[in-house]
C-alpha positions as CSV (number, residue, x, y, z in Angstrom):
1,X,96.0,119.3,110.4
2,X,97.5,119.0,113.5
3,X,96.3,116.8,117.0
4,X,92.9,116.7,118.2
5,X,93.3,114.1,120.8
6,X,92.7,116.7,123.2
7,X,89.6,119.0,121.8
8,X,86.4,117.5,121.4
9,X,87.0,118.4,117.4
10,X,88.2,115.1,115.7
11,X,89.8,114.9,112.2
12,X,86.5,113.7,111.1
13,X,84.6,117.4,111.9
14,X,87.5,118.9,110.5
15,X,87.1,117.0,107.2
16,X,83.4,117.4,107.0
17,X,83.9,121.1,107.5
18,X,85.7,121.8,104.3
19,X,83.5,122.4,100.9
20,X,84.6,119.4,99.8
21,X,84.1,117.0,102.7
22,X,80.0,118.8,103.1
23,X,79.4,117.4,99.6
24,X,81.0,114.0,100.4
25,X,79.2,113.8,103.7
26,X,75.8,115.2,101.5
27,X,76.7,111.6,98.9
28,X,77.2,109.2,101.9
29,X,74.1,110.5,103.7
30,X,73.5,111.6,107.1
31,X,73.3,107.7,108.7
32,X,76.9,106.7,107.2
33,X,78.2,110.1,107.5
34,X,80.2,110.0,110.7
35,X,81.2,106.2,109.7
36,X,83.4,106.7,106.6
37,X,84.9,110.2,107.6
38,X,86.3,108.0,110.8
39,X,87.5,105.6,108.5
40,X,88.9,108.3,105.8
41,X,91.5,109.1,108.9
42,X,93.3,105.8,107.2
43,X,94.0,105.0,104.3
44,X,91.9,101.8,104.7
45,X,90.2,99.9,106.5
46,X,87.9,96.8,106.7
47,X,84.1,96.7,106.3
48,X,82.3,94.0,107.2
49,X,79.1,94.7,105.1
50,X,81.1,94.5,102.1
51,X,83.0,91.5,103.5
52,X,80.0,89.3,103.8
53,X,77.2,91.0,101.2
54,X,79.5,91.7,98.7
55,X,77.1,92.6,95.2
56,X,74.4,93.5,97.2
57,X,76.6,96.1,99.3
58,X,78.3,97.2,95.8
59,X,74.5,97.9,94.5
60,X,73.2,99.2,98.1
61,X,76.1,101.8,97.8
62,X,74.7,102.2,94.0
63,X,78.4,101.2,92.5
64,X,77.0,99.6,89.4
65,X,79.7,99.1,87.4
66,X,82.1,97.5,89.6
67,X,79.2,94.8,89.8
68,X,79.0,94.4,86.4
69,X,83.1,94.0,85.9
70,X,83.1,91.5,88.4
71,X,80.7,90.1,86.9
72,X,82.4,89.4,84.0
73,X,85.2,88.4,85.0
74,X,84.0,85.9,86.6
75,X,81.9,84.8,83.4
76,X,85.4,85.2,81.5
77,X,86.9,82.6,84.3
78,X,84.1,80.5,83.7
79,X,84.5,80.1,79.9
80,X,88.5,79.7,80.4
81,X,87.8,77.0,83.1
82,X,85.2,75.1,80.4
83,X,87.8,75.5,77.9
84,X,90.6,74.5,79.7
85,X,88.2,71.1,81.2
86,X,88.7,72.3,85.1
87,X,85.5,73.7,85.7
88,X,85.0,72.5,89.6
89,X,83.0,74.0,92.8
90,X,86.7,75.2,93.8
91,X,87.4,77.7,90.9
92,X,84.1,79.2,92.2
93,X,84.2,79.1,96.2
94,X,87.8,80.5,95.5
95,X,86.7,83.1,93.5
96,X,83.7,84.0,96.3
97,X,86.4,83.8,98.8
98,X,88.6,86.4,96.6
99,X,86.1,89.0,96.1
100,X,84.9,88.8,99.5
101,X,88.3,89.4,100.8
102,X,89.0,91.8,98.4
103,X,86.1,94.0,98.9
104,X,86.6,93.8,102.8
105,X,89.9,94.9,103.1
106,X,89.1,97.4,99.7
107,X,85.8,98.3,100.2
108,X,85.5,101.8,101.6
109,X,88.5,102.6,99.5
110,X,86.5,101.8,96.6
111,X,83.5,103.4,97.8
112,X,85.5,106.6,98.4
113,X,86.7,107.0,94.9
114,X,83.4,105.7,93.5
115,X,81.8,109.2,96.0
116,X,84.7,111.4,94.6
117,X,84.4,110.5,90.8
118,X,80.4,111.2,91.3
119,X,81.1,114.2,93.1
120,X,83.7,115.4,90.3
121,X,81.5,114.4,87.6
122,X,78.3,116.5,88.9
123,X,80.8,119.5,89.7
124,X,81.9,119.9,86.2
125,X,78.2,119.4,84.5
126,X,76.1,121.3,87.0
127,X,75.8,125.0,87.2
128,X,74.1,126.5,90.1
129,X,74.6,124.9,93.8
130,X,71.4,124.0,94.7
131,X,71.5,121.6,91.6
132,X,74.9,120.4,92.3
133,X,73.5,119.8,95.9
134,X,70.5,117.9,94.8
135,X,72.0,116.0,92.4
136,X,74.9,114.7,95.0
137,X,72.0,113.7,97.1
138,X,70.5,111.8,94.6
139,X,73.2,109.8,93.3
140,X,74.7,109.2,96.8
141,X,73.3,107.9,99.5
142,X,72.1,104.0,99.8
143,X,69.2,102.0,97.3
144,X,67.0,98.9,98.2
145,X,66.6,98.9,94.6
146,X,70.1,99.1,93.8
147,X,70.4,95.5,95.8
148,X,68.0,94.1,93.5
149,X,69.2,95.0,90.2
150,X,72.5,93.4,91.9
151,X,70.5,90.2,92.8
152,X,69.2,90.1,89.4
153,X,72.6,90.7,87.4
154,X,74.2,88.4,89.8
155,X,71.4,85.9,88.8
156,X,71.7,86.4,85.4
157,X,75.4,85.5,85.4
158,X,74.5,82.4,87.4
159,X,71.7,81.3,84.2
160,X,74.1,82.6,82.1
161,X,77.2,80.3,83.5
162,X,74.4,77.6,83.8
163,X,73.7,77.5,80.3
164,X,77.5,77.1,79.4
165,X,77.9,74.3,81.4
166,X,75.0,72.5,80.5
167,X,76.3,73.3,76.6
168,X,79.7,73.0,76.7
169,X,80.5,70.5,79.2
């Protein structure tokens, strides 16, 4: 691509510029745009967001499903841990700490793929442009929503985890 130290054109322009990187910018929307095509220069990088907000940044970035597999894995740890008799506050905070780490040092990485699958998907089921267009701006972008319904399946794990204990224990 070459170096563009010099020009007032950075690699981030040049990305956005291609077909591909306007429907990429179109799914992150216009506020985060010039954010995570900085951050595509690496190949990753840390976010704080998802560092310290975790689910709610996973469901403000609308990437439902890594919620719920996190979710149950955790349950999964939780039922191996009352099995096994060693269910303690450190299995938990350890597990807090994990995904917290995890998802700041892997965070934009995720999201990335999570914008590219999207993208692909809407390219191979949508025929005209415009609807391609709209439909990348519809499932991109950010949702308040999308940080309740991860409060709410985060709480329902927590009832759900509750309930074994209180059962099983």
């Amino acid at each position: 691509m070459g170096n563009y130290s010099n020009t007032s054109i950075s690699k981030a322009d040049v990305l956005i510029d291609t077909p591909q990187g306007e429907k990429l910018a179109l799914f992150v929307g216009e506020k985060k745009k010039d954010f995570y095509f900085k951050k595509r220069q690496k190949d990753n990088s840390w976010n704080w967001a998802a560092f310290f907000l975790t689910f709610l940044w996973l469901g403000y970035r609308k990437m439902y499903l890594p919620i719920l597999f996190v979710l149950i894995g955790f349950l999964a740890i939780d039922i191996i841990a009352l099995l096994l008799g060693t269910i303690s506050t450190t299995v938990d905070t350890s597990m807090g700490f994990a995904l917290s780490g995890g998802l700041g040092v892997g965070g934009n990485l995720i999201y990335k793929r999570h914008a590219q699958k999207q993208i692909n998907e809407i390219e191979k089921h949508s025929v005209s442009e415009k609807v391609k267009m709209h439909e990348i701006r519809k499932r991109g972008g950010t949702s308040w929503m999308g940080v309740l319904l991860a409060l709410l399946m985060f709480i329902g794990y927590l009832v759900i985890s509750a309930i074994l204990l209180t059962t099983f224990s």
